[in-house]
N, C-alpha and C positions, 0 to 999 in steps of 0.2 A: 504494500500500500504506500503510495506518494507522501502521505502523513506521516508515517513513521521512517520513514528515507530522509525526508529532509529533516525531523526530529533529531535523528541519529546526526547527519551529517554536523547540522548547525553546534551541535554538544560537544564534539568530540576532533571532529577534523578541521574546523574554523576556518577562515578565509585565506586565501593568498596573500601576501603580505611580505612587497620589498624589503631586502636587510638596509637596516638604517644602523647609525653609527652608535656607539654608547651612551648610554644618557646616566647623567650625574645627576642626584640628588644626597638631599642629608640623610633621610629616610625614607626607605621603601617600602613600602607594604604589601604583602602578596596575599591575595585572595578576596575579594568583593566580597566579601559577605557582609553583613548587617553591621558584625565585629569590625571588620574591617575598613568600612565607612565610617567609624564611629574612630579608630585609629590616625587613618589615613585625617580629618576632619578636626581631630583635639591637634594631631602635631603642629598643623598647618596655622590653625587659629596660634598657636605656641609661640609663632616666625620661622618654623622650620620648610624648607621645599622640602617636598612629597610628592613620589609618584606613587601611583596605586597601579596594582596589578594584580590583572583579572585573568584566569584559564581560558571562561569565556565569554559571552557577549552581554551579561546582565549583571546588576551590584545588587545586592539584599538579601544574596545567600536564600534561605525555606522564608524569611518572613516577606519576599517578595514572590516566592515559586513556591508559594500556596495555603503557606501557614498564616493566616488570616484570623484567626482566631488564639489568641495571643497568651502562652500558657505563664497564665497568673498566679493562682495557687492563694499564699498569702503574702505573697514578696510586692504585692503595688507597692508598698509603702515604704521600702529599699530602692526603688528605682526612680534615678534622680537624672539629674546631667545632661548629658547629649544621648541617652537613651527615653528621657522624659519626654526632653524635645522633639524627637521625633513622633512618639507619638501624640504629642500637643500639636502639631506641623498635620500628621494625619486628623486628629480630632477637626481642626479647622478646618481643612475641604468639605466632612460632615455637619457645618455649621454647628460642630461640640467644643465645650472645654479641652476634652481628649477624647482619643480613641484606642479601643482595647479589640475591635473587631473593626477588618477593614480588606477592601478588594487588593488584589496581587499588585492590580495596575498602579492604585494609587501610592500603597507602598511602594513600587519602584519608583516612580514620580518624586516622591518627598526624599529616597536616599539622594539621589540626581540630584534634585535641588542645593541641599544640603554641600555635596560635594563641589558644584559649581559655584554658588555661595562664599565656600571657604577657596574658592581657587586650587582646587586641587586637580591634577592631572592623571587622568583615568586612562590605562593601555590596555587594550581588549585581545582577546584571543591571543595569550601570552602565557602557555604553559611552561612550565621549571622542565629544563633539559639537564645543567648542571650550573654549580656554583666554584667560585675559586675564593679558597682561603688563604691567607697570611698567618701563620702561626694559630691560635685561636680566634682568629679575626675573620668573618666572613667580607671578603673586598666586592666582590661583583657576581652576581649572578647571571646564567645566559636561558633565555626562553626559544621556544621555538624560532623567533624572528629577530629576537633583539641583546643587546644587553644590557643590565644596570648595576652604576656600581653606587653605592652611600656609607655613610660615615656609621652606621645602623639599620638594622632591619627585622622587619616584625610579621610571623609569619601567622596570618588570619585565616588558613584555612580549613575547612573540614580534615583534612585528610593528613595536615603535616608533615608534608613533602620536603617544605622548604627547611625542616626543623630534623628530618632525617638525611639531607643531603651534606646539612654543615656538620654531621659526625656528633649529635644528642643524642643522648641515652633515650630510651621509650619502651611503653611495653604495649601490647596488646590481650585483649580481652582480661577476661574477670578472672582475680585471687582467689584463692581459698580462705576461708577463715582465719588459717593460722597464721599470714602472712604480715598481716599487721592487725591482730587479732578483732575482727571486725564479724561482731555475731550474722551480719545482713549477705554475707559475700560469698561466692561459689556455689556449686549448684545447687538450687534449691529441689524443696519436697516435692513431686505431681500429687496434688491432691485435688477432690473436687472442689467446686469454690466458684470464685469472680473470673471472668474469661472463660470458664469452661462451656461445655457444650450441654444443653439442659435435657440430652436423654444418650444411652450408649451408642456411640460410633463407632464400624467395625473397624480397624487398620488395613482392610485389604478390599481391591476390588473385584468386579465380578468374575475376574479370570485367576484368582488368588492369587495377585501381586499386591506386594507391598504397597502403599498407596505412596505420589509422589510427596516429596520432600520431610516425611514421616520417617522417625529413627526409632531403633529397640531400646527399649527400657535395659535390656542387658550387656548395651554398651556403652551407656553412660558410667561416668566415675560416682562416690559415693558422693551424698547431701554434705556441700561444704567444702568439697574440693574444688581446687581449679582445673576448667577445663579450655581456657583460651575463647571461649563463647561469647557472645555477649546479645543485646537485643536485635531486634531487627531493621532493617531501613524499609522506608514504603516512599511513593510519592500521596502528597494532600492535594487533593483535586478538587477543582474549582469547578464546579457545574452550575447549570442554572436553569430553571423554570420558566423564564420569560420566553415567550414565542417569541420573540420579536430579537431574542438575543440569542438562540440556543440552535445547537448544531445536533442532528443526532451522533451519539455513538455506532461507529461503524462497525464492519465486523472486521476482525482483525484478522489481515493477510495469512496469518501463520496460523490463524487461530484454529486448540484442537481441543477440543469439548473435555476429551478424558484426562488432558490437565486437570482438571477440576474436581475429580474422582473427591477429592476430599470435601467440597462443597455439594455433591450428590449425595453422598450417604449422610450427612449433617440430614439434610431437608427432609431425606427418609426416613432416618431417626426422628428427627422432632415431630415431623408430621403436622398437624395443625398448632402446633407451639410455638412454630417461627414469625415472627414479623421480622418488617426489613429492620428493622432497632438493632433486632441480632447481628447484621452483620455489618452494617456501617454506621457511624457515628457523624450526623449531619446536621452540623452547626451554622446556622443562617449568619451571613453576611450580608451585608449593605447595597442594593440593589437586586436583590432574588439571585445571589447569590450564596454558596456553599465553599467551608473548608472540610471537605470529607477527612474523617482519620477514621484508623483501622478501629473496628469493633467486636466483639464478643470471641466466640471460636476459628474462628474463619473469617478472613476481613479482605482486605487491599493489598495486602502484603504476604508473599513466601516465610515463611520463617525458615531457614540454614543459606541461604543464596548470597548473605552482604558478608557471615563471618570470615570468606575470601578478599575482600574486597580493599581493608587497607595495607597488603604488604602486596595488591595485584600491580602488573604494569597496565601500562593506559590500555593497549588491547583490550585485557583480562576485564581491564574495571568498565570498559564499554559492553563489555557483554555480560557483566554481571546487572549494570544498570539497564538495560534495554529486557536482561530478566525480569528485573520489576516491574519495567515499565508496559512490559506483554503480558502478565500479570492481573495489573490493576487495571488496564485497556479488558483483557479477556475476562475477568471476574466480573465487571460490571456488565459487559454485554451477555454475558452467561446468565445473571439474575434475570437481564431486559425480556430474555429470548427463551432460553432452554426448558424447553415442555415438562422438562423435572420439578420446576420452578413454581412451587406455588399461585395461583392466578394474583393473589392478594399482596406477593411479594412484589410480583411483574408488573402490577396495576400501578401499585404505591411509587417506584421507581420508572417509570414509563415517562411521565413528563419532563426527567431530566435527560439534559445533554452537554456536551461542549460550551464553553461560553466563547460567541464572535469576537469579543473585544477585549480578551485574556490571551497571554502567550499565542501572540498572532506567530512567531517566526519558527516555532516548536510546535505545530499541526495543534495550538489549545492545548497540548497537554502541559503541565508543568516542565519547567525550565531545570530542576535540582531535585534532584536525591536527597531526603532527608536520611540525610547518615545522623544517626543518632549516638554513635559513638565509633570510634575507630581508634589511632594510634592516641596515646597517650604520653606526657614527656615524664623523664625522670628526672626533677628539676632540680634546684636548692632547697625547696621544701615542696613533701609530697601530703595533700589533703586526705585523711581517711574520714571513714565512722565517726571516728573521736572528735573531729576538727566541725562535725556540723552538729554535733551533740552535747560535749560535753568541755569541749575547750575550741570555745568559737566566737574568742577575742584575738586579735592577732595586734602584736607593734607597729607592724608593718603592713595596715591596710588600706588596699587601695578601692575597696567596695564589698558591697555585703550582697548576700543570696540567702533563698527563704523559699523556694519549692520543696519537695516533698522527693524524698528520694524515690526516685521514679524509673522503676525498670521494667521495660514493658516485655512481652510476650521472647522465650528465648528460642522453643522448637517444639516441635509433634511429638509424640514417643506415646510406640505400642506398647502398651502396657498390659499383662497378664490379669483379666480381672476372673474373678469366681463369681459365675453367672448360674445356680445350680441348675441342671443337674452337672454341668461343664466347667471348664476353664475356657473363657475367650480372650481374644486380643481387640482391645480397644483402645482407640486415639483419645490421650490426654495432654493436654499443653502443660510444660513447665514455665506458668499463667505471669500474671502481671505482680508485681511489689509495688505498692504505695504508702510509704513510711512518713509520716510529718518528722517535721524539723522546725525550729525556731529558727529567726534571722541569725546567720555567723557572717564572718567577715573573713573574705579573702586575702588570705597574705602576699605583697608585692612577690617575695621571694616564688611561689608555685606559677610563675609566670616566668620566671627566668631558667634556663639551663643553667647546669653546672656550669662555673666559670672555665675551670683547665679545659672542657668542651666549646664553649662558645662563649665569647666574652660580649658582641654585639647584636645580639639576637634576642629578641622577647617570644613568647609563645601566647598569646591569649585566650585560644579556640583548644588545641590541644594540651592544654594547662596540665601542670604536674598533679594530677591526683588518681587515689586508688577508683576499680569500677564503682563503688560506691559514693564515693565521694564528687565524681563525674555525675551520677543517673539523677544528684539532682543539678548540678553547674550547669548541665548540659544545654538548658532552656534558655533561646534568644536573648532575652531582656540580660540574663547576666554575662552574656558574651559581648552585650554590647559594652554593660558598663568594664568589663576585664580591656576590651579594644580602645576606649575612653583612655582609659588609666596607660597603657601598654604607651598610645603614641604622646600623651601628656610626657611619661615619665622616657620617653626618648627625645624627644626638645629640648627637656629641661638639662639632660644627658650633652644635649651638643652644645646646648647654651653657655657649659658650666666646664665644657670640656672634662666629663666626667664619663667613668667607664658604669655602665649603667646597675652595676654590680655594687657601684660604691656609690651613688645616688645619695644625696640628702635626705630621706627620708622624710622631716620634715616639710622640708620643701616643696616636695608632691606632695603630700597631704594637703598643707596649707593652697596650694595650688589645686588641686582638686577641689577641696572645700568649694572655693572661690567659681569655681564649675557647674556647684551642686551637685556633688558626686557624694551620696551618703554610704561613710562610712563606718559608722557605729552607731550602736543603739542609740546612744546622747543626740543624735544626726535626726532620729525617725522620730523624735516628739514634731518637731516643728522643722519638715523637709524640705529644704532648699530645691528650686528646680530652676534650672539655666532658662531664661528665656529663650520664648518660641521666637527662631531667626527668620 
């Protein structure tokens, strides 16, 4: 299908683009994302030059490719700065105060704004090929078409490319318990519960095969161990009800029904049980629009397809993402269409489609992969359990977080159940963790690598922390404010001629403050917010 062709193309292989000579700045930024604009944005306003660098053709990272519905939790009240701003900046288009739900389009619009506002210089389609180091000094890096060199550089993106190529420590997926003794960590119980499926599902389909991306209960490690796993990526899709605005979903060129085998026997099991609630989670946006997220047992997303995905090469991770994205293309048109499908599911769901005036250059689908976790850094100080429970005041903070340790859905697993008068095998998910947390504060240090590693480099998107300590970080609003702080405290770095290692500490802070960037509780009685630019 021509949809998903030039989808793929525009992602992944970007445009032709003459080599042009090096470009100097003070600080570079790698990665559009929301973070990143919020980096690229505080340095500039600083007086530092800034180029921002982007993979591909869009800035706002998930909160402009579809995460529209903006995960709050309890943390409004920690988010200050040039993360308030923006969405004070979005609120105003809605004729609001602010806005906490809002279209893709508009959130691209106001990062844009923002960025052009603060004069900062945005290079597209500019993926990391390699970097050249000076002793522990990253000097320049070279992208598919270009190169840049600066005095600093701060790597914003999902995937931590730029954080693995200057020689940083990192790890991938989730610890065991005993690692940094963290009761919440390593593989959890399969029990029934929240997420599961509200009647038995068999493991296998009608030719007794294993059903896809379903794994045995007998080759998982025990509860509490590390097994390198972690949650899933999906894309959030923006559909919409308005005739006047909506494209149907087509059927997808590849598309093969018995993919699905695991959303068949669900509907067979539940029987007249299922509404569409079960499987996707449809959160109205601002003109008859939707931020779909995954729901119940079965949703928009594979569970095992992303835990390849941060050590793949670009190849690897184009065909992992185009996994997903065949996926959630074929899972919805499977609900629309397939005679399995309940009337009442097909009926409910039948008015939605594509929306015309979203990701026009990506066939309307979503623009990003919400990687919801991936490489991790191993930095000068590593965030666990402890740091958002029970010692979560830090010296050295450059902002607070307040979501809910949040780890969502990790794999399928056939499990052995006693069915009398038998033993059968049925599909149970190792389901969702939703843990509260009180507001803690970020310490500068879990944004920096080790120094004998990299002495000019920040991390703010792949921040030093264990997988628990990430599942709650991991939410937009405190990536922005970690991207705030990250390109503040590299200005202040160049301004002061200081290796960002040995930073004044006070200095950022007081400098922060001055931002509206709350960082401690004493901050949250009477919250400072940056005015709307």
């Amino acid at each position: 299908m021509k949809v998903m062709k030039t989808l793929l193309t525009v992602l992944f292989l970007g445009a032709t683009v003459h080599a042009q000579p090096r470009q100097q700045a003070d600080v570079i930024v790698y990665g559009g994302t929301a973070g990143g604009v919020m980096a690229a944005v505080a340095a500039k306003q600083q007086g530092a030059t800034v180029v921002l660098i982007e993979p591909g053709r869009h800035v706002g990272g998930m909160v402009s490719g579809g995460l529209g519905k903006t995960d709050m939790g309890r943390q409004e009240r920690v988010i200050g700065g040039l993360a308030r701003t923006f969405f004070q900046r979005v609120g105003r288009h809605y004729d609001k105060p602010i806005a906490w739900l809002f279209e893709p389009k508009v959130a691209e619009s106001t990062f844009n704004d923002l960025l052009q506002e603060a004069g900062v210089e945005a290079c597209f389609e500019q993926p990391l090929e390699s970097i050249e180091k000076n002793g522990n000094s990253i000097v320049r890096i070279k992208t598919a078409h270009r190169e840049f060199a600066a005095r600093l550089f701060i790597d914003c993106s999902y995937e931590g490319d730029l954080m693995k190529a200057a020689g940083v420590s990192y790890t991938v997926g989730r610890e065991g318990r005993d690692k940094y003794g963290e009761s919440l960590a390593g593989r959890r119980e399969i029990l029934p519960g929240h997420h599961q499926a509200v009647a038995p599902v068999p493991a296998y389909d009608q030719n007794g095969r294993l059903l896809p991306y379903v794994v045995r209960q007998a080759d998982l490690p025990p509860v509490g161990a590390a097994d390198g796993k972690f949650q899933f990526y999906s894309f959030r899709l923006c559909l919409t009800d308005d005739p006047a605005n909506r494209l149907p979903i087509p059927k997808p060129d590849n598309y093969d029904p018995a993919r699905f085998g695991l959303v068949r026997n669900y509907l067979k099991a539940g029987k007249d049980q299922l509404e569409l609630r079960n499987f996707l989670c449809l959160s109205r946006l601002p003109n008859r629009k939707t931020d779909i997220n995954t729901c119940g047992f079965v949703s928009t997303a594979p569970l095992g397809p992303a835990w390849e995905y941060p050590e793949a090469n670009a190849q690897r991770r184009k065909e992992i993402w185009k996994e997903h994205l065949d996926w959630a293309h074929g899972f919805i048109y499977f609900l629309q269409n397939d005679p399995s499908v309940p009337p009442n599911i097909r009926q409910t769901l039948a008015p939605w489609g594509l929306t015309k005036d979203e990701f026009p250059d990506t066939g309307h689908w979503p623009h990003q992969l919400y990687i919801r976790e991936g490489r991790r850094m191993l930095g000068e100080y590593l965030m666990t359990q402890q740091d958002l429970q029970q010692h979560r005041r830090k010296y050295d903070s450059i902002g607070m977080g307040g979501y809910n340790i949040d780890v969502r859905e990790v794999q399928w697993v056939a499990c052995e159940i006693s069915r009398f008068p038998r033993v059968q095998e049925e599909v149970l998910q190792e389901g969702y963790l939703s843990y509260p947390v009180g507001p803690y504060e970020i310490p500068f240090r879990s944004l920096l690598p080790k120094q004998d590693e990299c002495d000019n480099l920040l991390v703010p998107i792949c921040a030093s922390m264990s997988t628990i300590a990430y599942a709650s970080f991991r939410m937009e609003p405190q990536y922005m404010i970690a991207g705030q702080s990250a390109g503040t405290a590299a200005a202040l770095a160049i301004q002061t001629n200081s290796k960002v290692h040995r930073l004044d500490l006070n200095r950022l802070q007081q400098t922060l403050r001055k931002q509206g960037q709350i960082l401690s509780a004493d901050d949250i009685v009477a919250p400072k917010s940056a005015p709307a630019r």
